[in-house]
C-alpha positions in Angstrom: 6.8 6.4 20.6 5.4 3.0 20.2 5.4 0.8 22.8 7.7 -2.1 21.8 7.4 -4.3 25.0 3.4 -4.7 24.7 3.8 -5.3 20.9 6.4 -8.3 21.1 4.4 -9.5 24.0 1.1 -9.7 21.9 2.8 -11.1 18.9 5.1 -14.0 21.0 1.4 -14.3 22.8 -0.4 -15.0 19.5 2.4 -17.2 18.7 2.5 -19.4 22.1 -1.1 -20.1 22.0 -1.5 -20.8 18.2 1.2 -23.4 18.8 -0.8 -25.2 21.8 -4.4 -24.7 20.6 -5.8 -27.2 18.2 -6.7 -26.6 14.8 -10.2 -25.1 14.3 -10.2 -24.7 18.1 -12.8 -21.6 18.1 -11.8 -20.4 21.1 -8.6 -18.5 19.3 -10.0 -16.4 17.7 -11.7 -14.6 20.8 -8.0 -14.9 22.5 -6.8 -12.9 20.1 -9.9 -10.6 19.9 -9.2 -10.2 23.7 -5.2 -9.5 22.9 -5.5 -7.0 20.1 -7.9 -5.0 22.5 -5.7 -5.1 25.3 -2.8 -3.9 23.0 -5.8 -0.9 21.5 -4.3 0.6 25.2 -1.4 1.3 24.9 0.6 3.3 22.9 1.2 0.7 20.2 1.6 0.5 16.2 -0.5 -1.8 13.9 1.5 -5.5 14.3 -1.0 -7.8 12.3 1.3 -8.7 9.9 4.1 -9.7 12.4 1.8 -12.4 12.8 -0.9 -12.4 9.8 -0.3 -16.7 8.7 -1.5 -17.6 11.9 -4.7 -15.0 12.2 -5.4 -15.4 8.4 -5.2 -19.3 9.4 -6.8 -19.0 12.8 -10.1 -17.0 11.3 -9.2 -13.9 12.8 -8.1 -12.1 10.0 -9.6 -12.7 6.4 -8.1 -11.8 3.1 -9.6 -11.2 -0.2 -8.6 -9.7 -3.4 -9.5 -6.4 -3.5 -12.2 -6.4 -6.4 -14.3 -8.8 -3.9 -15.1 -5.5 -1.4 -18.6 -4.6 -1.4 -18.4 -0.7 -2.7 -15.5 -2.2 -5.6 -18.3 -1.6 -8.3 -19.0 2.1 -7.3 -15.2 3.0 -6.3 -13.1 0.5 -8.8 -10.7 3.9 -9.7 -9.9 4.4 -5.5 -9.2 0.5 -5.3 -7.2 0.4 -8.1 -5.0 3.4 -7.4 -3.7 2.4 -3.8 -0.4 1.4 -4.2 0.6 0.7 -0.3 -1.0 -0.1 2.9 -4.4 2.0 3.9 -6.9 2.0 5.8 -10.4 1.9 4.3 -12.4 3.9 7.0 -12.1 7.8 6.5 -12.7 10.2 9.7 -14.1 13.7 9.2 -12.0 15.5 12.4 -14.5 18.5 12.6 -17.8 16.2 12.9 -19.6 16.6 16.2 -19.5 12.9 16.7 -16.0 12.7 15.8 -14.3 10.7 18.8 -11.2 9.8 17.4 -9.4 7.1 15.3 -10.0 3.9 17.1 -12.7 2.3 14.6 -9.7 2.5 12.0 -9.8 -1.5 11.1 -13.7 -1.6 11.1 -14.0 -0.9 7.5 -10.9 -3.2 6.5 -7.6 -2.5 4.5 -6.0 -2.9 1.8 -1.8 -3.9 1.5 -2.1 -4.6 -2.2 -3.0 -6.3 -3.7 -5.1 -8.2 -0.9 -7.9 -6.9 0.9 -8.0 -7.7 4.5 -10.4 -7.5 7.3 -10.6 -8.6 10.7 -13.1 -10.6 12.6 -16.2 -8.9 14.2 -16.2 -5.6 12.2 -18.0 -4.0 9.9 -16.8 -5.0 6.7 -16.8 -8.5 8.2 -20.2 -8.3 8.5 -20.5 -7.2 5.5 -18.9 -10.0 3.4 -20.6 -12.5 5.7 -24.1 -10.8 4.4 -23.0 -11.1 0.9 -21.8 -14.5 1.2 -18.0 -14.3 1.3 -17.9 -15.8 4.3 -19.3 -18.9 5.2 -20.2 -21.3 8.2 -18.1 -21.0 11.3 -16.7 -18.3 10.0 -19.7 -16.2 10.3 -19.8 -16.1 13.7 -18.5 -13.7 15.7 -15.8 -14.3 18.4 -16.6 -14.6 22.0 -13.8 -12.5 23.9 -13.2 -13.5 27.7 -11.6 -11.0 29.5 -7.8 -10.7 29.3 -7.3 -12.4 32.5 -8.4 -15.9 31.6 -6.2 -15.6 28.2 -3.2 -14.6 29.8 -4.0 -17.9 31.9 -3.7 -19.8 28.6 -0.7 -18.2 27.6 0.8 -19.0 30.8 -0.2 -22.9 30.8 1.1 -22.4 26.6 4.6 -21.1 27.9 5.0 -23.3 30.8 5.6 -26.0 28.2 7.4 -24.1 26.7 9.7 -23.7 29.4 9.1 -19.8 28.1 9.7 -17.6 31.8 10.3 -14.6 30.2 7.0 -14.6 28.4 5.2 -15.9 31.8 7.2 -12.8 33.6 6.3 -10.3 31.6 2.4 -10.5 31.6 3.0 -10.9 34.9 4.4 -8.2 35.5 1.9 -6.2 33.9 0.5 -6.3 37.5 -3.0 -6.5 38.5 -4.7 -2.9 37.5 -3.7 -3.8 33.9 -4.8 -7.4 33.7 -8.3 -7.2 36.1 -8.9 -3.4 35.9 -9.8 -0.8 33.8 -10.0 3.2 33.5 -11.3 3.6 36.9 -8.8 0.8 38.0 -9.1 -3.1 39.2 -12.8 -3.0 40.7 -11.8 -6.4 43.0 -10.7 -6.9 46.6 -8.2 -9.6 47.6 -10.4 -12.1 48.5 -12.3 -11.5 45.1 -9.0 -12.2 43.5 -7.4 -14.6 45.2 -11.0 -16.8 44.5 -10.5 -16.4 40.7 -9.4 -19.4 38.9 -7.8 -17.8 36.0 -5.5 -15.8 38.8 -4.9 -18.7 40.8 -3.7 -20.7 37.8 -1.7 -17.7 36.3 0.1 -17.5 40.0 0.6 -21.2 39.8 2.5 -21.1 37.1 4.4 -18.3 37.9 5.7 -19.6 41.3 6.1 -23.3 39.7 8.7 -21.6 36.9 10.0 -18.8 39.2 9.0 -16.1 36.7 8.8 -13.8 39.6 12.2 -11.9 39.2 11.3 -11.6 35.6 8.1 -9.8 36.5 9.5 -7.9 39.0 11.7 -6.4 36.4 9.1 -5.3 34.4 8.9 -1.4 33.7 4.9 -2.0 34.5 5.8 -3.3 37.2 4.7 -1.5 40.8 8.1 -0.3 42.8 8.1 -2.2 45.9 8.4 1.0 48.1 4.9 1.7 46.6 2.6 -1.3 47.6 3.3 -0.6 51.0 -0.9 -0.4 52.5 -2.0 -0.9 49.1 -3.4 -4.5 49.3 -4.6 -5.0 46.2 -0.6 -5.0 44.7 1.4 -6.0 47.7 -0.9 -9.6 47.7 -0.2 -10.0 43.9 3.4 -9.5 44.4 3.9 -10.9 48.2 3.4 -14.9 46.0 
């Protein structure tokens, strides 16, 4: 089942931050890079076009018609016969270096009759080689970790008076925003030294988003965090 809560969040996220970033503000397109992986987690479907004006305008996304894809010469028939939303890259399950689907969106796809392709992939490279894309938009994004762009959507949603969107990354808790597979790899101190977290805590104590975190399904039960230091100091604020 897809995970509904970490979709919205993403999308409202993308949203929030579009709204308080400048235009041509380069730094939005690595936010989002940093959200979309972050969402690659969990157990989520593909949202892009929840949101596609504002990556197709923020130079995340990139849309073409479909005759502009580099292999349109050799493959016009395939390009020409898809009639609904695909995926361009093509797996073969019983290769020994098959390891799954998660390079799906590297070779673009197609919801006709536009191609699309986001930024930092392969068939971005690709029309940035053949001249499709120029300039700025050449460049690949830099991603900061999640941490430090949840810190801008916090400062974004403050003025937006937006708790429940300040709650709910929140709530998320701290394996999921600072850690990873082997969980968060930072002590308290580290932590509590970190300016993205003390900003993000800031904010959350400033528009008593607490209870909405706490409410989170993410969230860590209270009878839990008891001798675990890492959680009981991120929710003792």
């Amino acid at each position: 089942m897809s995970d509904h809560l970490i979709e919205d969040l993403i999308a409202d996220s993308i949203r929030v931050l579009d709204g308080h970033a400048e235009a041509g503000d380069p730094r939005v397109r690595g936010w989002y890079s940093a959200l979309y992986r972050f969402q690659s987690g969990f157990d989520c479907s593909f949202t892009h076009f929840r949101v596609m004006d504002i990556l197709l305008r923020r130079g995340y996304t990139y849309r073409f018609p479909v005759f502009l894809h580099p292999d349109y010469a050799e493959r016009s028939e395939y390009f020409d016969a898809l009639t609904e939303f695909t995926g361009l890259r093509t797996f073969d399950e019983n290769a020994p270096d098959f390891q799954g689907y998660g390079s799906w969106l590297e070779d673009g796809y197609v919801e006709p009759p536009f191609l699309y392709c986001d930024v930092d992939t392969e068939l971005w490279r690709r029309l940035a080689t053949a001249g499709r894309l120029q300039g700025p938009d050449t460049a690949p994004p830099r991603r900061p970790p999640v941490i430090e762009v949840v810190r801008e959507i916090a400062v974004a949603a403050e003025k937006e008076k937006d708790r429940e969107l300040i709650g709910t990354w929140y709530g998320l808790g701290c394996e999921a925003l600072l850690g990873g597979p082997a969980g968060c790899p930072f002590d308290v101190s580290e932590l509590a030294d970190m300016p993205a977290v003390q900003d993000l805590r800031a904010i959350v104590r400033r528009t008593d988003a607490l209870p909405i975190a706490q409410r989170s399904p993410y969230a860590v039960p209270v009878q839990f965090v008891d001798g675990h230091d890492l959680e009981t100091w991120w929710w003792g604020l």
